[in-house]
C-alpha positions in Angstrom: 29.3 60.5 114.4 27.1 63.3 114.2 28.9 66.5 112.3 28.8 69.5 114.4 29.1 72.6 112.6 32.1 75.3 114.3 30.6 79.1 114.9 34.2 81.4 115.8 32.8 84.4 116.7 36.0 85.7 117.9 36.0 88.6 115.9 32.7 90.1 116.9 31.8 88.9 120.6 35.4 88.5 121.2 36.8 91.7 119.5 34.3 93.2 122.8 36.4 92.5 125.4 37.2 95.1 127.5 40.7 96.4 126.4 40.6 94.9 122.6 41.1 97.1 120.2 42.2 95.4 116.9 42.9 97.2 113.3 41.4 96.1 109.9 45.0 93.8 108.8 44.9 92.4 112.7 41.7 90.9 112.0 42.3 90.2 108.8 45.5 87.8 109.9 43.0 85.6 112.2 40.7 85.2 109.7 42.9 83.5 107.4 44.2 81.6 110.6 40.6 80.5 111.6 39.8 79.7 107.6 43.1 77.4 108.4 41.7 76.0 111.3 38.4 74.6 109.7 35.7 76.6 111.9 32.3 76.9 109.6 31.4 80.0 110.1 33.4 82.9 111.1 31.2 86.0 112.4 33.1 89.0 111.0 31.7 91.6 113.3 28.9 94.1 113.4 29.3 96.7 110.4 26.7 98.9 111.7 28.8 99.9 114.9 31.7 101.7 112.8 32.6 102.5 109.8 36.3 100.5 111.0 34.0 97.4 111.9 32.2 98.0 108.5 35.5 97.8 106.2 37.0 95.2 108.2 34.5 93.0 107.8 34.2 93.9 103.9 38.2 93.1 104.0 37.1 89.8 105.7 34.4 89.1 103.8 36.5 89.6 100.0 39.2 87.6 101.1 37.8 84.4 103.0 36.8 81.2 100.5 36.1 78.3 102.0 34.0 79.6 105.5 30.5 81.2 105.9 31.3 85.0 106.6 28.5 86.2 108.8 27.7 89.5 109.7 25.5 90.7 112.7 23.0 92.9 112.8 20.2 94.4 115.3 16.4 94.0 114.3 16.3 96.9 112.4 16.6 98.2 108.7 19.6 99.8 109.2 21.6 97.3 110.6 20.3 94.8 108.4 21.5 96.9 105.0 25.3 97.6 107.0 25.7 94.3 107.4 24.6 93.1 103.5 26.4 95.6 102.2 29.7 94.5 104.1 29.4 90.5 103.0 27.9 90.9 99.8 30.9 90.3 98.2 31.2 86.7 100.4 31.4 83.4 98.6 29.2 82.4 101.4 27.4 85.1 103.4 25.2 84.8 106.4 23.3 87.6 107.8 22.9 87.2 111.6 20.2 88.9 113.1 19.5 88.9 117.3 16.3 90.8 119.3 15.7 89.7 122.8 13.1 87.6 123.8 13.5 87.1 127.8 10.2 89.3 129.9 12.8 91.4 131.6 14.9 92.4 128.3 11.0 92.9 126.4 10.0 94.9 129.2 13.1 97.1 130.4 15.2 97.4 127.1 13.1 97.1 124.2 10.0 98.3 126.0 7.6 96.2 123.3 5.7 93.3 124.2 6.1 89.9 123.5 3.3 90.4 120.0 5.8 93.0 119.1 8.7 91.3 119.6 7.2 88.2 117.3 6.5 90.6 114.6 9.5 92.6 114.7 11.5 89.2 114.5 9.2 88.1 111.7 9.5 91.3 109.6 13.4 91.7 109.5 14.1 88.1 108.9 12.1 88.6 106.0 13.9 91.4 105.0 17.2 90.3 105.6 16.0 87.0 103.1 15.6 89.3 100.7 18.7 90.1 100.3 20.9 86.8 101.7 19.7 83.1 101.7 21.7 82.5 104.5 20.0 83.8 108.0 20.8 83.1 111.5 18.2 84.5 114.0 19.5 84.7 117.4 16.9 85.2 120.5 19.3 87.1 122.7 19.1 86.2 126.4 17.1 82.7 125.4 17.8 80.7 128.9 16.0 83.5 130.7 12.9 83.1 128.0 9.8 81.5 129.0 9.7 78.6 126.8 6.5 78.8 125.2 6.9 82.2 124.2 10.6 80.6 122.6 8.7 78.2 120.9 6.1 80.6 119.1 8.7 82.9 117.9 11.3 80.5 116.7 8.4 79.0 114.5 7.4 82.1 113.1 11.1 83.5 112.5 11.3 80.0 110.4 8.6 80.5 108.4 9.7 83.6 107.9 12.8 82.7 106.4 15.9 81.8 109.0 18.3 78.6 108.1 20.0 79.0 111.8 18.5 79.6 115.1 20.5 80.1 117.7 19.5 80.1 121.6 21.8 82.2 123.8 22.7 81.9 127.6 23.6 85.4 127.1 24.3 86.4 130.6 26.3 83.2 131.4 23.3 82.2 133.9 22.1 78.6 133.5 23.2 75.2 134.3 24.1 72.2 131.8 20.9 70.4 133.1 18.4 73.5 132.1 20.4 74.4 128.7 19.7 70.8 127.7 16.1 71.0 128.7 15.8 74.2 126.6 16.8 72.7 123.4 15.3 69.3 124.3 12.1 71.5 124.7 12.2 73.7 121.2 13.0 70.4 119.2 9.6 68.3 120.3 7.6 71.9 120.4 8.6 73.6 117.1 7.1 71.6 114.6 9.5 72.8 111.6 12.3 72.7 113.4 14.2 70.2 111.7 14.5 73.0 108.7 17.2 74.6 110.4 20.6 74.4 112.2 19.6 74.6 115.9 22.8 76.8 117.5 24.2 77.5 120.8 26.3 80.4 122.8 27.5 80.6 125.9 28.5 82.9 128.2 31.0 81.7 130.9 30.0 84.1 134.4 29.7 80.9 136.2 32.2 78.8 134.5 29.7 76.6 132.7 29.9 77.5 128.7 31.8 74.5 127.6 29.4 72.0 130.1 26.4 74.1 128.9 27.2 73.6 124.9 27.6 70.3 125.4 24.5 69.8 126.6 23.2 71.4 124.4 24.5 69.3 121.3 23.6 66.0 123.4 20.1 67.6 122.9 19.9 68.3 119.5 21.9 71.6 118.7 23.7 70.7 115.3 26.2 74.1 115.5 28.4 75.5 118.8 29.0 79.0 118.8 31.9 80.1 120.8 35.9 81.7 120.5 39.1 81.1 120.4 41.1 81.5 124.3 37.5 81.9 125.6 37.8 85.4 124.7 34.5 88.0 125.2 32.6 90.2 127.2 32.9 90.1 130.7 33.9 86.2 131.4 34.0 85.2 128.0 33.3 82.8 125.6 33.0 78.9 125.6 36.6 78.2 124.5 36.2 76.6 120.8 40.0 74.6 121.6 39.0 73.4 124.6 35.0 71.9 122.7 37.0 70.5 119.8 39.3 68.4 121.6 36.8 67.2 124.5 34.7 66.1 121.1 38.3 64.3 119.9 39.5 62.9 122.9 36.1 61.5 124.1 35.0 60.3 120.9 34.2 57.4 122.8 31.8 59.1 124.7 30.7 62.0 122.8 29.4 60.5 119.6 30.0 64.0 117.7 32.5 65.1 115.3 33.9 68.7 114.2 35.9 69.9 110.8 38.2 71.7 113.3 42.0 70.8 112.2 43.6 70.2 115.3 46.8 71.0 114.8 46.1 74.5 113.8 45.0 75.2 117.6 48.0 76.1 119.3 49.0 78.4 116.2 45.4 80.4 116.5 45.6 80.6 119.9 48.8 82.3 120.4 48.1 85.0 117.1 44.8 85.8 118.8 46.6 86.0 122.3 49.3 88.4 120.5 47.1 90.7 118.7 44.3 91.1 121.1 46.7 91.4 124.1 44.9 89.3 126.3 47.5 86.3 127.9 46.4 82.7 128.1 46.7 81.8 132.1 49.4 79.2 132.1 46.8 76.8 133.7 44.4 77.1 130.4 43.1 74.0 129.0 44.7 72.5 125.7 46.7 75.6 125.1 48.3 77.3 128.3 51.6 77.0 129.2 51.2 74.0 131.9 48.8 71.8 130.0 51.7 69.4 129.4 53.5 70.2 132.1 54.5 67.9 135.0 55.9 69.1 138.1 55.0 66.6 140.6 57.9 63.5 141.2 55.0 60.6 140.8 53.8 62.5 137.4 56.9 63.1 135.7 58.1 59.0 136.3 54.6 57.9 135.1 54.7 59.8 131.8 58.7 58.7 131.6 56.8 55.6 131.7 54.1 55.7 129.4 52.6 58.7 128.3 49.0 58.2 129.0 49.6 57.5 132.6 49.0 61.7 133.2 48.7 63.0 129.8 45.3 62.3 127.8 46.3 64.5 125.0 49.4 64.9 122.8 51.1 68.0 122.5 51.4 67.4 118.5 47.7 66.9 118.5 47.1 70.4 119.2 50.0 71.7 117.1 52.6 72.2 120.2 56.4 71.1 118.8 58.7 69.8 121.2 61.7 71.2 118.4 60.9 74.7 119.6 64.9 75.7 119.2 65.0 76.0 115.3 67.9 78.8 114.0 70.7 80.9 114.7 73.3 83.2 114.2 74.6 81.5 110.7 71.8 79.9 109.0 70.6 81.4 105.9 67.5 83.3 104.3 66.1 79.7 102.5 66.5 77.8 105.8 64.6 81.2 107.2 62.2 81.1 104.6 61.1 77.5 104.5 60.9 77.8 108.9 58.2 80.8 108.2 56.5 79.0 106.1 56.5 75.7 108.3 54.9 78.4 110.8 52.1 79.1 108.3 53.3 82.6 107.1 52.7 83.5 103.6 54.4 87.0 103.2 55.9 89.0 99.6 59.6 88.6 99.3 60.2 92.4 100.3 58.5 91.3 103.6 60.5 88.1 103.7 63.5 90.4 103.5 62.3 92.4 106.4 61.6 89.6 108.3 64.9 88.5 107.6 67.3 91.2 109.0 64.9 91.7 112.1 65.9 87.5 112.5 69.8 88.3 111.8 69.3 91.6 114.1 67.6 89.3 117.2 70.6 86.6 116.4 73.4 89.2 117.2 71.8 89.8 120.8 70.5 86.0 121.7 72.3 82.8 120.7 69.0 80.5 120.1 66.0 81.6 118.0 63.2 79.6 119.1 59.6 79.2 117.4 57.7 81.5 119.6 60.6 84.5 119.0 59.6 84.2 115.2 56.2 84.2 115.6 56.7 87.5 117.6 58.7 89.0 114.3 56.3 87.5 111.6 53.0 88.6 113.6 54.2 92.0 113.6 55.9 92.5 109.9 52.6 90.4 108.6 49.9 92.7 110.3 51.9 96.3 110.4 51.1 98.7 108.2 53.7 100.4 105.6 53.6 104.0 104.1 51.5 105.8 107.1 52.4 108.9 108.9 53.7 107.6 112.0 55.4 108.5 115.5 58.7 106.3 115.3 61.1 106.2 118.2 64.4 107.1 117.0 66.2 107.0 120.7 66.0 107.2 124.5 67.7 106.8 127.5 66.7 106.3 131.3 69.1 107.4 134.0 68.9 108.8 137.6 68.8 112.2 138.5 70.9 114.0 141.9 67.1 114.1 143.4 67.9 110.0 142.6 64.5 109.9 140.3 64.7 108.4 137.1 64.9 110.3 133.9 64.3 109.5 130.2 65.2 111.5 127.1 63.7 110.9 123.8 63.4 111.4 120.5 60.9 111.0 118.2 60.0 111.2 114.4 56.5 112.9 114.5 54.0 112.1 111.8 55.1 116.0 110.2 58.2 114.2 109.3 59.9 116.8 112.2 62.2 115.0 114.9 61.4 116.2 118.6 62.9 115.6 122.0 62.3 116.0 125.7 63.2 114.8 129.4 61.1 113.8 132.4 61.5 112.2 135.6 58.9 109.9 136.9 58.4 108.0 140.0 59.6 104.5 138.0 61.8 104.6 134.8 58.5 103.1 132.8 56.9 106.6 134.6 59.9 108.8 133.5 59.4 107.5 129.8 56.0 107.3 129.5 55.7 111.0 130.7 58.6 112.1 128.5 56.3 110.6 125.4 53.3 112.2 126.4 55.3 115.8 126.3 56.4 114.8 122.6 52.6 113.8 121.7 49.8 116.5 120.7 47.0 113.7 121.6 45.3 114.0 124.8 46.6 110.6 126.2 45.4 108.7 129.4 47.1 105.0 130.1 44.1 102.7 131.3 46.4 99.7 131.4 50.2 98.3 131.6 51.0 94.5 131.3 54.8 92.8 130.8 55.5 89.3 129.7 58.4 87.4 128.4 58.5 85.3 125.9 60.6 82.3 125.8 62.9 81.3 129.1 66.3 82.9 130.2 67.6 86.1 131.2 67.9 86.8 127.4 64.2 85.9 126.5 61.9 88.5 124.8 59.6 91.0 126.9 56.7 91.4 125.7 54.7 95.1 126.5 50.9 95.3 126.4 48.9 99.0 127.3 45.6 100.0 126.7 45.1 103.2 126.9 42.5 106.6 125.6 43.8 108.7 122.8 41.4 111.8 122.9 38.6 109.6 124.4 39.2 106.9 122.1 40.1 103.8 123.8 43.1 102.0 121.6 45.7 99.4 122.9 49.5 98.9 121.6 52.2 96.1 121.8 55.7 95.9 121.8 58.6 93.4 122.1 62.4 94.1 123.0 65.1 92.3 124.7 65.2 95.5 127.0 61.8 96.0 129.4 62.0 99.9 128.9 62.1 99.7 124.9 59.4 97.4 124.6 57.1 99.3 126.9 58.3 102.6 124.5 57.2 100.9 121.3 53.8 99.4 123.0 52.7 103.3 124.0 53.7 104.5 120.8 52.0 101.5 119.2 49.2 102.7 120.8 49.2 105.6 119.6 49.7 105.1 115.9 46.5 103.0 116.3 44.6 106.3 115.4 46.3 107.1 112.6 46.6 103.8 111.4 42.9 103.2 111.8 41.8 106.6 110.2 44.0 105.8 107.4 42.2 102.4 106.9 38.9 104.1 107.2 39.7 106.7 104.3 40.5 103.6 101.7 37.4 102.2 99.6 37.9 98.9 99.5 36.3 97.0 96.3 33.7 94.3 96.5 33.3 91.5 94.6 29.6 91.8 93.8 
């Protein structure tokens, strides 16, 4: 079985979706999940791009032990010194450095030539060896590259100092058949080749990354790039879940093996679902809500049967419980505290304590506490941030007015430690309260996005608020959880909100390094 080496890049490709807007701690917390879920290499983000991307990836980067931290950079100088400077302090650091190599991005967005291009790659590599021994070159846009131009450069960029080369489908555009060819192509034409790990990422605009990055391990790639959920620009990632258990489940088959620790999957999946805000469609492979499910008569008395009749993969195998229902009203804080850290929470007693009395508080309202209602109150108390000048919602109500619209009144705690209040009508009561925020607020506020959930069954289930929004131009998004619909969407927009505190705060803290 041939090892195949795990690239999450969930933090940097997947941090870009549209809508995702995580703090330092936030990414932090999946981090430590993915360091528990065995990927390889974990790509941080791109310090160059903010001085928030730059300290969280530091954070990352003093914290992580066991996993490559990578860092990515452009072809330039710049970029190259942002990204050193934020992984320095890694125990092992990888500089990751990308310039495009297909004729249409040489010609319309770099404007060089291919020469240019070769020496450019050459150049940086070098200098980005001067100060790491671990780079990854990445030739951006590589299934759209002629492939004896991709040959040239990949030698030179080798010789030039690179451990990793990765070869892109950045725009999601080839087939499993020509991905193969590709790698099939660079390991019988680059003659030192076999100095490096050959990697792969794929885009998923025509629903083909996990076929494609198969094929291109069946062809010699040694690492798969990819995130967790699928997560990315535009259609996403290859889904790392859904490579890891293909690779496990047709071991007969695939003769390829991962360091991926199965059980961890369901766990990663639903922080990063949480923090980012983006929901994992119930039909999702390995990890969506109806991947064990069986509705259909015939299915449901075959698996009564035996199992494997309609069911190729355990839920246990991916970390999914069938003892979801777990405490209630009267059980006590050390039956509390060993369940969190069956979850995989490691928190401080004072946050234990917290944790605690929000448990106690939930008990009073709904008679069974199940798993995924205490992942909802360790998530938040884990990755919220204390002593920060805040908004805080101290009340509100929503009634009807004699023009029969609906209208909230709150009150809020502002940030100058002053408590304000206001009404306002709306067209819906979410309307009403949202507009009655705003009034409250001094930030230029614009909501881009509003999304409800539950979580859990039954009419006394948790809902679950996600909003993406602008805060003077900045685009931020919030979260918020409640038995009550109207609450929860009040603490997702002022969630939001506190995001720009919160994040200049953050960005005002030196953080050490270990180097």
């Amino acid at each position: 079985m041939a090892q195949i080496k795990i690239f999450d890049t969930t933090l940097r490709d997947g941090e870009q979706s549209p809508g995702v807007n995580l703090n330092q701690l936030e990414k932090l917390e999946i981090a430590k999940q993915l360091e528990r879920l065995g990927v390889d290499v974990m790509e941080a983000g791109f310090p160059a791009s903010s001085t928030g991307d730059f300290q969280a990836v530091q954070r990352i980067a003093n914290t992580i032990n066991s996993v490559t931290v990578a860092a990515l950079a452009r072809a330039n100088k710049k970029d190259i010194d942002a990204a050193w400077e934020a992984i320095k302090g890694a125990e092992k650091p990888r500089i990751h450095v990308f310039i495009a190599t297909s004729p249409i991005h040489m010609e319309y967005k770099l404007k060089k030539t291919p020469e240019e291009v070769i020496d450019i790659a050459v150049s940086m590599v070098k200098y980005a060896k001067q100060k790491c021994e671990d780079i990854e070159w990445s030739a951006e846009d590589a299934s759209r590259t002629e492939l004896p131009f991709l040959a040239k450069i990949i030698e030179k960029v080798i010789e030039a100092g690179a451990t990793v080369i990765n070869l892109p489908d950045t725009v999601g555009y080839t087939t499993p058949k020509e991905y193969g060819e590709m790698f099939s192509y660079v390991k019988k034409n680059v003659p030192n080749i076999e100095k490096v790990d050959l990697s792969c990422h794929c885009h998923d605009d025509l629903g083909m990354a996990i076929a494609n990055s198969i094929a291109a391990i069946q062809n010699g790639a040694t690492q798969i790039e990819g995130a967790i959920n699928g997560i990315g620009e535009r259609a996403g990632n290859a889904a790392l879940e859904e490579i890891a258990v293909a690779l496990k489940i047709r071991e007969d088959f695939y003769p390829f093996t991962t360091n991926m620790v199965l059980k961890e999957i369901k766990r990663t999946s639903d922080l990063v679902s949480k923090l980012t805000g983006m929901a994992v469609p119930g039909n999702k492979a390995i990890v969506g809500r109806n991947a064990f499910a069986h509705e259909s008569g015939i299915h449901q008395d075959g698996v009564l049967k035996h199992t494997e009749t309609y069911e190729i993969i355990t839920p246990e195998l991916v970390g999914i419980h069938s003892n979801n229902l777990v405490l209630g009203k009267h059980s006590g804080r050390h039956a509390f505290k060993d369940k969190i850290e069956q979850l995989g929470f490691k928190l401080d007693e004072d946050k234990v304590s917290e944790a605690f009395k929000a448990f106690k508080q939930l008990t009073d309202r709904k008679k069974e506490v199940t798993d995924d209602d205490l992942f909802v109150i360790l998530t938040d108390i884990q990755t919220d941030i204390q002593n920060i000048k805040r908004y805080k919602l101290i009340s509100f109500q929503v009634q009807y007015d004699s023009n029969n619209l609906p209208k909230a009144t709150v009150s809020l705690h502002t940030p100058e430690d002053k408590e304000v209040s206001n009404s306002k009508t709306g067209q819906g009561s979410v309307e009403a309260l949202y507009n009655t925020i705003e009034s409250l607020i001094k930030e230029e506020i614009q909501l881009t996005d509003f999304n409800l959930s539950s979580i859990g069954k039954g009419k006394d289930a948790l809902a679950e608020v996600h909003v993406s929004m602008n805060v003077n131009q900045t685009p931020v998004s919030g979260r918020g959880n409640a038995q009550d619909v109207l609450e929860a969407a009040a603490h997702a927009y002022l969630n939001a909100i506190n995001r720009i505190f919160i994040n200049k705060n953050l960005e005002s803290t030196v953080i050490d390094t270990k180097a």
